[in-house]
C-alpha positions in Angstrom: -28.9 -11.0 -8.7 -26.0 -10.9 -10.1 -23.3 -7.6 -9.7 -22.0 -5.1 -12.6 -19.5 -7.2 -14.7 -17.3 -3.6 -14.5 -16.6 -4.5 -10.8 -15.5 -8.0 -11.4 -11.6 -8.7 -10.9 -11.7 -12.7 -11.3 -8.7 -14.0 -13.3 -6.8 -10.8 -13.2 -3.1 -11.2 -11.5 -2.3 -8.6 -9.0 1.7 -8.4 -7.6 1.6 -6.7 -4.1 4.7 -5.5 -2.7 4.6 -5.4 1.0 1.8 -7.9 1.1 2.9 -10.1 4.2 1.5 -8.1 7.1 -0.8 -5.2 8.2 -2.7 -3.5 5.7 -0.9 -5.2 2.9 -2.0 -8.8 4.1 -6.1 -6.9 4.5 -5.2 -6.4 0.7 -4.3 -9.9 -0.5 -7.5 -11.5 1.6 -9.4 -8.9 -0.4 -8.4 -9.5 -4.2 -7.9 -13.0 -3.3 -12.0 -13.1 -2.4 -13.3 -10.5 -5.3 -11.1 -13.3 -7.5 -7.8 -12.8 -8.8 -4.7 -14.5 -8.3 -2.5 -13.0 -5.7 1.5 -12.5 -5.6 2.2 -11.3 -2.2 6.2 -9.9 -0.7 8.0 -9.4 2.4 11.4 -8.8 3.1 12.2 -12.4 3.4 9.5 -14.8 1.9 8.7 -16.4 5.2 5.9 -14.1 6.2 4.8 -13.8 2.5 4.4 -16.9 2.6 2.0 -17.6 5.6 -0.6 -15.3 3.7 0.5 -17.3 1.0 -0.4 -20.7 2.1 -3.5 -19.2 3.5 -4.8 -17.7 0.4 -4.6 -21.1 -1.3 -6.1 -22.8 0.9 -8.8 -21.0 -0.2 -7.8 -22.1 -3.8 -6.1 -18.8 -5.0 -3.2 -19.1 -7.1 -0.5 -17.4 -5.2 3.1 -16.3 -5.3 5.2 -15.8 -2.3 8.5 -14.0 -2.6 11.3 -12.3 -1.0 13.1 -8.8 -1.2 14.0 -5.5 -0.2 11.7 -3.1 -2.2 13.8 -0.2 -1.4 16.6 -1.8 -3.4 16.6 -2.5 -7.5 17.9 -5.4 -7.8 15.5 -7.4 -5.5 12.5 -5.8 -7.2 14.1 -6.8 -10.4 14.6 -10.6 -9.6 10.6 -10.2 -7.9 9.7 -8.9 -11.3 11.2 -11.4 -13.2 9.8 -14.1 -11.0 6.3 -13.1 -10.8 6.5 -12.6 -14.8 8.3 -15.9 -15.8 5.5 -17.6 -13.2 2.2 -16.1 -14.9 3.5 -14.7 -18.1 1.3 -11.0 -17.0 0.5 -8.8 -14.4 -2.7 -6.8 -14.3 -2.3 -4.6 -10.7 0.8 -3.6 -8.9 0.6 -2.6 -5.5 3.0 -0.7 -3.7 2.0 -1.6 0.1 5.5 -0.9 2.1 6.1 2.0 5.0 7.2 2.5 8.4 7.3 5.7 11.0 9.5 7.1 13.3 8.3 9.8 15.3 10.9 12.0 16.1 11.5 16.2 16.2 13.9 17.1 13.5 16.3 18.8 15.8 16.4 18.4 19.5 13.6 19.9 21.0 14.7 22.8 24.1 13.5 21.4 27.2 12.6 17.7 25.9 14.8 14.3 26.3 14.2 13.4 22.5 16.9 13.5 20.0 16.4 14.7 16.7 16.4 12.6 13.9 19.5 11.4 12.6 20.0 11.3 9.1 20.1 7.5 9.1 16.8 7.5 10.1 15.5 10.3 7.8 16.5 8.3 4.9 15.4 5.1 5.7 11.7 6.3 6.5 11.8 8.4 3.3 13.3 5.0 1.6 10.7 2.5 2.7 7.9 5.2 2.0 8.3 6.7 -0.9 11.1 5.3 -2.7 9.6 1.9 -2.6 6.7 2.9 -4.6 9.3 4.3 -7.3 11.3 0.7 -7.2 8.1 -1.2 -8.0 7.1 0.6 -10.6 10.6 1.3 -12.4 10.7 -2.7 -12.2 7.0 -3.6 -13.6 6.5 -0.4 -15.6 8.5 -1.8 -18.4 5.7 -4.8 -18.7 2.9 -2.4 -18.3 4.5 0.2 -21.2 4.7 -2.9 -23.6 1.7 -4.6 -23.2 -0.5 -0.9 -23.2 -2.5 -1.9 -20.1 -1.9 -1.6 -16.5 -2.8 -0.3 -13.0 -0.6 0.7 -10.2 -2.1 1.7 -6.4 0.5 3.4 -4.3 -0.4 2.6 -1.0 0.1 6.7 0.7 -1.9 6.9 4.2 -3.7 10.3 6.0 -0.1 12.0 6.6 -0.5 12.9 2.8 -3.0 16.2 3.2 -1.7 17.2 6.8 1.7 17.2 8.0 2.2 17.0 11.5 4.9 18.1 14.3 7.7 15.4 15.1 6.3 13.5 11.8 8.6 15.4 9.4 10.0 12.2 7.6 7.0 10.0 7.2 4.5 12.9 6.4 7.1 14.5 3.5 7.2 10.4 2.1 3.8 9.9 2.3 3.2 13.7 0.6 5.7 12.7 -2.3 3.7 9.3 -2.7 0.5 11.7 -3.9 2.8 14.0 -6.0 4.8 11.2 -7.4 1.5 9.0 -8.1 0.2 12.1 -9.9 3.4 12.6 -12.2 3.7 8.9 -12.8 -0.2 9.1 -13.8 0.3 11.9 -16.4 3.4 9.4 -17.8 1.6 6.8 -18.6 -1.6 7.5 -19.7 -1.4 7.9 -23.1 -0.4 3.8 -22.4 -3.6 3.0 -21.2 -2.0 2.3 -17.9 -3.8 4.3 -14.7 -2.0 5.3 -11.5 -3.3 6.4 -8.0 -3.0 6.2 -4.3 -4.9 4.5 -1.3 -4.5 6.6 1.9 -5.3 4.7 4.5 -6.1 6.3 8.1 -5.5 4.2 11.6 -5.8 0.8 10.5 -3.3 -1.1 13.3 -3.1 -5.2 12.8 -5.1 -6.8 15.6 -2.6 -10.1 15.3 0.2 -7.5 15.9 -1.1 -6.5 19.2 -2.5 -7.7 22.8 -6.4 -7.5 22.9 -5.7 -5.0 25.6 -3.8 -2.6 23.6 -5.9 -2.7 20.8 -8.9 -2.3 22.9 -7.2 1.1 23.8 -6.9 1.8 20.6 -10.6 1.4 19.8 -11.1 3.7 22.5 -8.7 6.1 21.6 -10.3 5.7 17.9 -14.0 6.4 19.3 -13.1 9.5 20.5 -10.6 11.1 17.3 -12.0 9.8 14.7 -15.6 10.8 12.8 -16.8 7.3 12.2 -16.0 6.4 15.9 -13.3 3.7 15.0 -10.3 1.9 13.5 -10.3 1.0 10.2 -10.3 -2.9 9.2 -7.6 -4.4 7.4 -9.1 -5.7 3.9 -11.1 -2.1 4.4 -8.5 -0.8 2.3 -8.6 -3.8 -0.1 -11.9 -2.9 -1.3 -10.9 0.5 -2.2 -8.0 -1.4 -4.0 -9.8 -3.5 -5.8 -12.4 -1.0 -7.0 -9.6 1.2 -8.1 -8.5 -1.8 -10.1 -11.5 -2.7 -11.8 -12.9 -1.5 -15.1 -15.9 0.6 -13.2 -12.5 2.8 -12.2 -10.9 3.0 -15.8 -11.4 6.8 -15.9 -9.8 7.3 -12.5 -5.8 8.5 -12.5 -3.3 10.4 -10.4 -5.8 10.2 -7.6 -5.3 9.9 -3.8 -8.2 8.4 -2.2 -8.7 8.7 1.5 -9.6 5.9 3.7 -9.7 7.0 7.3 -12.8 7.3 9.0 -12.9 11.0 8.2 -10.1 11.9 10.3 -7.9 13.8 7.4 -11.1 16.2 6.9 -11.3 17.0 10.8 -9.7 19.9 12.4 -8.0 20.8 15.0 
């Protein structure tokens, strides 16, 4: 039996940025498996390229690189690399984030300071600016050639914000709005944007069995489906999105989450 050709990915060249760990890495195992060549980065090219030598192993071609892709001129020289190495790029994924939990003033009563304004921009930086830095650097190639796909990799914090979460859930609510501007931009290029907003999906080679184990539990009891979410789970959203059965889907958000953005309180 043999599946839709509209689903099939092989040969395509995907760049993801953030793809040396966590749900980025998920990612690369994923497109690397439904066929296409993968390009992963990290902020030094030592971790990308462990998932690197992995994937070709396997007998992907693969691209490891370094950079900050908060800052323009790495994501330039990325760019430049990837396209000088394959000539094309066909998906570019915007996989970077991290979260500080913190009040945005000192809370009366509690030991926590408020967030300084270091912090505020670096989460808002490595959130949402990120995804702006890939694709000012890639959209250029996209624009030209009159085909493309960008996935902006948002998470659950985009339809809910939450107390002491001000930073993270504002980024990851500007991903959605941003993706959907982005998407109106460049559609009459034939290039699509949307988002992947993943729910609780913590890396199990991050962590002691024992805390993820809690975790699970934890998971079992918050979340609809009764669990956490498996790394390459979101990859197989990914690569739909970036197949030709999605090529009427743009300036979409797509949970991921085990139902826990639709639960309330």
């Amino acid at each position: 039996m043999s599946i839709l050709k509209e689903f099939d990915i092989t040969g395509q060249k995907t760049l993801i940025i953030g793809g040396s760990r966590g749900i980025g890495r998920g990612i690369a195992r994923a497109f690397a498996e439904a066929g296409s060549d993968v390009a992963v980065t990290g902020l030094t090219d030592v971790n990308a390229q462990i998932i690197a030598d992995e994937l070709s192993s396997k007998g992907v071609n693969t691209l490891a690189l370094g950079g900050d892709a908060t800052k323009a001129e790495d994501m330039d020289i990325i760019v430049k690399r990837v396209l000088d190495e394959w000539g094309s790029v066909d998906t570019l994924i915007n996989c970077v984030g991290d979260a500080i939990r913190k009040p945005v003033a000192k809370l009366p009563g509690t030991d926590l300071e408020g967030m300084t304004e270091q912090e505020w921009h670096f989460i808002l930086d490595i959130n949402l600016t990120e995804a702006f830095q890939g694709c000012r650097a890639l959209g250029p190639h996209f624009l030209n050639k009159n085909s493309g796909n960008v996935i902006n990799i948002s998470g659950w914090a985009s339809f809910r914000g939450r107390a002491q979460s001000a930073a993270y859930d504002a980024a990851k609510a500007g991903v959605m709005r941003f993706t959907e501007c982005l998407a109106q931009e460049w559609a009459p290029y034939n290039v699509r944007v949307n988002a992947v907003a993943p729910g609780r999906f913590p890396d199990p080679e991050q962590l002691t069995e024992e805390v993820y184990s809690g975790r699970q539990q934890e998971a079992a009891a918050e979340i609809p489906l009764g669990r956490l979410g498996n790394l390459k789970e979101p990859g197989y959203l990914c690569v739909f999105l970036a197949s030709e059965a999605a090529s009427y889907i743009t300036g979409q958000t797509w949970a991921i989450d085990g139902g826990i953005s639709i639960k309330h309180p």
